[in-house]
Backbone bond lengths (Angstrom), bond angles and torsions (degrees), N, CA, C in turn:
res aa  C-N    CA-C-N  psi(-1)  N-CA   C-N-CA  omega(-1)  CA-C   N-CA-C  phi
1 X - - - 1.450 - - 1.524 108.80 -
2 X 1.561 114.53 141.81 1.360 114.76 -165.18 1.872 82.66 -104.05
3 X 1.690 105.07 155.30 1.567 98.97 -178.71 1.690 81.94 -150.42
4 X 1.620 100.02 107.79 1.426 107.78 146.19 1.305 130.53 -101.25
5 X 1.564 133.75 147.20 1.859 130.35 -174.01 2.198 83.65 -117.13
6 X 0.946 103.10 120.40 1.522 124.01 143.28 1.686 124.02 -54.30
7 X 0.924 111.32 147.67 1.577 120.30 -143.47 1.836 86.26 -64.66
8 X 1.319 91.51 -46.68 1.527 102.02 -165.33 1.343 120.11 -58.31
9 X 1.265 121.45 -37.19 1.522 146.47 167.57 1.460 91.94 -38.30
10 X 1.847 107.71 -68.50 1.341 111.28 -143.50 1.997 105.65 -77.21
11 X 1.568 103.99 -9.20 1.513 107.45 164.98 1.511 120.71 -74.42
12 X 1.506 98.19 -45.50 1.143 100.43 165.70 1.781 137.80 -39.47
13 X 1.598 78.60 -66.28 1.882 88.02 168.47 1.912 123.18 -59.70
14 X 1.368 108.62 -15.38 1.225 97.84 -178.66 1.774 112.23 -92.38
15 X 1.423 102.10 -12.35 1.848 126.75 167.00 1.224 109.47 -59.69
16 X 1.142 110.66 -47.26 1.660 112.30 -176.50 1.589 118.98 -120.47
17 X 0.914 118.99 52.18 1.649 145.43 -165.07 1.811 97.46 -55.24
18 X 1.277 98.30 -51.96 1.378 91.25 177.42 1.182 128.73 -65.68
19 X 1.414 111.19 18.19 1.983 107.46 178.87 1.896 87.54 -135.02
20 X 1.109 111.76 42.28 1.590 112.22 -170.50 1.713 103.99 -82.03
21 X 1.283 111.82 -37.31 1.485 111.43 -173.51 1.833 111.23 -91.46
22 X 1.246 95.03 -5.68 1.904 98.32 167.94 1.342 92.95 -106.97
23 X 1.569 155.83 17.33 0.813 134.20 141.92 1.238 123.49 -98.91
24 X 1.171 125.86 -25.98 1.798 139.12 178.63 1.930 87.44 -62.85
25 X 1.139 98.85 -39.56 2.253 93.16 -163.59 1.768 93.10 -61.68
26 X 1.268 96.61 -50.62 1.799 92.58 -169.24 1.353 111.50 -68.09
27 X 1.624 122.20 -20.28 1.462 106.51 177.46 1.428 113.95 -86.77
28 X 1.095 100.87 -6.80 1.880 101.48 169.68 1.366 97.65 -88.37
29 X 1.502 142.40 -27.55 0.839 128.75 174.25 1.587 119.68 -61.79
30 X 1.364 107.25 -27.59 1.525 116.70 -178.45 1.471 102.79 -91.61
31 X 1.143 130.54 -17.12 1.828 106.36 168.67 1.604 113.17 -103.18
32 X 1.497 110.81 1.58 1.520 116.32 146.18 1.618 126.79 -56.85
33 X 1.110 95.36 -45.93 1.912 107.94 -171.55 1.370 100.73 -146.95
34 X 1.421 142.37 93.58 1.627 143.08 -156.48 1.581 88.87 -95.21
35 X 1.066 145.79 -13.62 1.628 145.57 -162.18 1.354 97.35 -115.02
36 X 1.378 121.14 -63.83 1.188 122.24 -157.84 1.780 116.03 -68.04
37 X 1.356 99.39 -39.39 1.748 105.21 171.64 1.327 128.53 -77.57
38 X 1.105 92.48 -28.60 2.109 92.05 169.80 1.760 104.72 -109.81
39 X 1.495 98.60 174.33 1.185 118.38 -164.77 1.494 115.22 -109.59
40 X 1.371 149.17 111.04 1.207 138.73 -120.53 1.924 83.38 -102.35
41 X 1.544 120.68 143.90 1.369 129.64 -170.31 1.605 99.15 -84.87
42 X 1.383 100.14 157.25 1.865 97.38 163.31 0.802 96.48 -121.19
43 X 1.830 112.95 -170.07 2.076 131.84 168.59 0.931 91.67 75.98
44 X 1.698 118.84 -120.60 1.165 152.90 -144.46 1.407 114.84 -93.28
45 X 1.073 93.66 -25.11 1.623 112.29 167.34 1.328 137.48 -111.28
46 X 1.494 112.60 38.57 1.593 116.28 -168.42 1.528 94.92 -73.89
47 X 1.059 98.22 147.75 1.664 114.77 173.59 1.246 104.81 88.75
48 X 1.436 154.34 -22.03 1.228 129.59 178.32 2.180 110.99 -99.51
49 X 0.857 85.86 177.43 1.616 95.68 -178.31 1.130 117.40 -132.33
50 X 1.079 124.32 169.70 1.957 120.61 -156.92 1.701 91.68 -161.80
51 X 1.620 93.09 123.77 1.542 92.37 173.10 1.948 99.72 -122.63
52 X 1.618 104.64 159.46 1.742 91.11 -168.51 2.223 82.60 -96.97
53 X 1.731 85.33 161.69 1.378 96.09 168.66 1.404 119.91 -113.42
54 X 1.413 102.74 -10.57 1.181 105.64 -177.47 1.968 99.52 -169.04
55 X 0.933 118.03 -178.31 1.428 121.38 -178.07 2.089 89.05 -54.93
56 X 1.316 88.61 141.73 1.915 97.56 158.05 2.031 109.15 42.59
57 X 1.490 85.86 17.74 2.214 83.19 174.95 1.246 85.13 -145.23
58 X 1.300 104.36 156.69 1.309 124.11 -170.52 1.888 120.10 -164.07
59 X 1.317 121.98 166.81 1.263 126.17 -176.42 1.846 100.70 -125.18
60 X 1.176 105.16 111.63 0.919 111.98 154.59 1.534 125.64 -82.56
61 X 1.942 122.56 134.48 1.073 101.60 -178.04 1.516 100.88 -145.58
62 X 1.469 131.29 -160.23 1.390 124.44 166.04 1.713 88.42 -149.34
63 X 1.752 89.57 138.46 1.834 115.19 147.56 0.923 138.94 -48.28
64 X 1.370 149.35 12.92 1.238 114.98 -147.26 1.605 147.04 -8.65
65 X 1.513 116.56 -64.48 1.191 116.64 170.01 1.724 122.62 -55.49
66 X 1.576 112.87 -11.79 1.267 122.48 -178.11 1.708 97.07 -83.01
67 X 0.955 88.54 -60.65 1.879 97.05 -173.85 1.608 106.84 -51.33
68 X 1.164 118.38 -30.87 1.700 117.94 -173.68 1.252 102.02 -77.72
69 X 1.256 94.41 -72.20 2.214 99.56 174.65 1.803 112.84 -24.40
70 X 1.365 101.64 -58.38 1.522 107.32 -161.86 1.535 109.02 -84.78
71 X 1.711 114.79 -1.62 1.351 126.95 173.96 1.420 110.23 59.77
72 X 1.006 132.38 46.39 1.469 163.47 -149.85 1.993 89.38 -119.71
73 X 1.082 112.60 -39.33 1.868 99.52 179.21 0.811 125.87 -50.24
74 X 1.135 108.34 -43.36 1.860 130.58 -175.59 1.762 102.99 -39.78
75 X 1.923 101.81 -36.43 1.089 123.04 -157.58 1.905 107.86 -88.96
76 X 0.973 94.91 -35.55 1.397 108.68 -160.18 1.441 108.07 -93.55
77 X 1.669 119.80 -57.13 1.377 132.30 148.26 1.295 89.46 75.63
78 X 1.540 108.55 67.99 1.645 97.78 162.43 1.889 116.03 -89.68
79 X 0.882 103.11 164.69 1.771 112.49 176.00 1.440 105.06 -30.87
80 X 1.348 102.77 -74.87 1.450 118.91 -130.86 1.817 95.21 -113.02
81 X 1.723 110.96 10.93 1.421 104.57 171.58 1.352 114.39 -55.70
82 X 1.485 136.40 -43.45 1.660 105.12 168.96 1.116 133.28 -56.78
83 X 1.529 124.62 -22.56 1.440 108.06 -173.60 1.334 98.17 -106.26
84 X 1.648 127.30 41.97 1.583 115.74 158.94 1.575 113.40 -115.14
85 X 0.942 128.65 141.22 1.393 129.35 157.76 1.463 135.89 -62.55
86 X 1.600 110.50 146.71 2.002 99.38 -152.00 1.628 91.85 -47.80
87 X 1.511 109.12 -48.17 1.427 86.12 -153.90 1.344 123.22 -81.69
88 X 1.178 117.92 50.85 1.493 130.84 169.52 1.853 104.75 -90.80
89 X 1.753 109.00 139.18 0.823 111.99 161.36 1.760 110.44 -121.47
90 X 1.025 99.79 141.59 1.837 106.22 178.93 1.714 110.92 -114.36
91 X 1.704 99.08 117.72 1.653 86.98 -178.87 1.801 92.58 -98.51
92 X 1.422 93.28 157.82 2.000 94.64 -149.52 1.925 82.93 -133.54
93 X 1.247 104.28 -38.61 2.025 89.39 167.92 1.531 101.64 -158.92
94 X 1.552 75.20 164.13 1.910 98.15 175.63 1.327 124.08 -133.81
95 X 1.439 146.11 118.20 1.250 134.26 -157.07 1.319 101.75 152.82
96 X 1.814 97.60 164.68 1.167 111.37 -169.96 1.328 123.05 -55.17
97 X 1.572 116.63 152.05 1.668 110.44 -175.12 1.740 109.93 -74.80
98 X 0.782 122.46 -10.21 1.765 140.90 -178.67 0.755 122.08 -37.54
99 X 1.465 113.56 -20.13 1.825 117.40 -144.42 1.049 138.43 82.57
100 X 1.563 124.23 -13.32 1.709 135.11 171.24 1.327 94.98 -87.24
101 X 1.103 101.01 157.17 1.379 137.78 173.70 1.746 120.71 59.12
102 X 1.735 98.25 37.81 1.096 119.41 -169.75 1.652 140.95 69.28
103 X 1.460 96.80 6.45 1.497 112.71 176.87 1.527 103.57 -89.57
């Protein structure tokens, strides 16, 4: 499994430091089972998936091989989707479900 963190992710996680070890468990939980642990986004967000870490926080992330299959790129149009492999997962944010901090 390929595992990239996005810049933003990795600001994120150093913002909220104190939820660092309930988030490291769930992201191993997500390159254990990338479908089964998160929840696949709609609208505006087809192709990515969102798993919670705690009440109202959450990790947003994307599949690759999910997003290709379901032709969801077209949608999502990241940079560097050709030179990743399906089984790459990219966590792209972290933060409250609220609406701050861009979630």
């Amino acid at each position: 499994m390929n595992v990239t963190f996005e810049s933003a992710f990795v600001k994120a996680l150093q913002k909220h430091a104190s939820i660092k070890k309930l988030v490291k468990k769930k992201i191993d939980m997500i390159i254990a089972s990338p479908l089964t642990t998160g929840e696949p986004l709609k609208g505006n967000f087809r192709g990515f998936y969102s798993c919670p870490v705690k009440r109202n926080f959450i990790i947003i992330y994307l599949y690759c091989e999910a997003c290709r299959k379901k032709r969801d790129d077209a949608i999502v149009k990241c940079s560097d989707c050709e030179k990743m492999p399906g089984s790459t997962i990219k966590f792209v944010l972290l933060g409250p479900h609220d609406g701050t901090d861009g979630i």
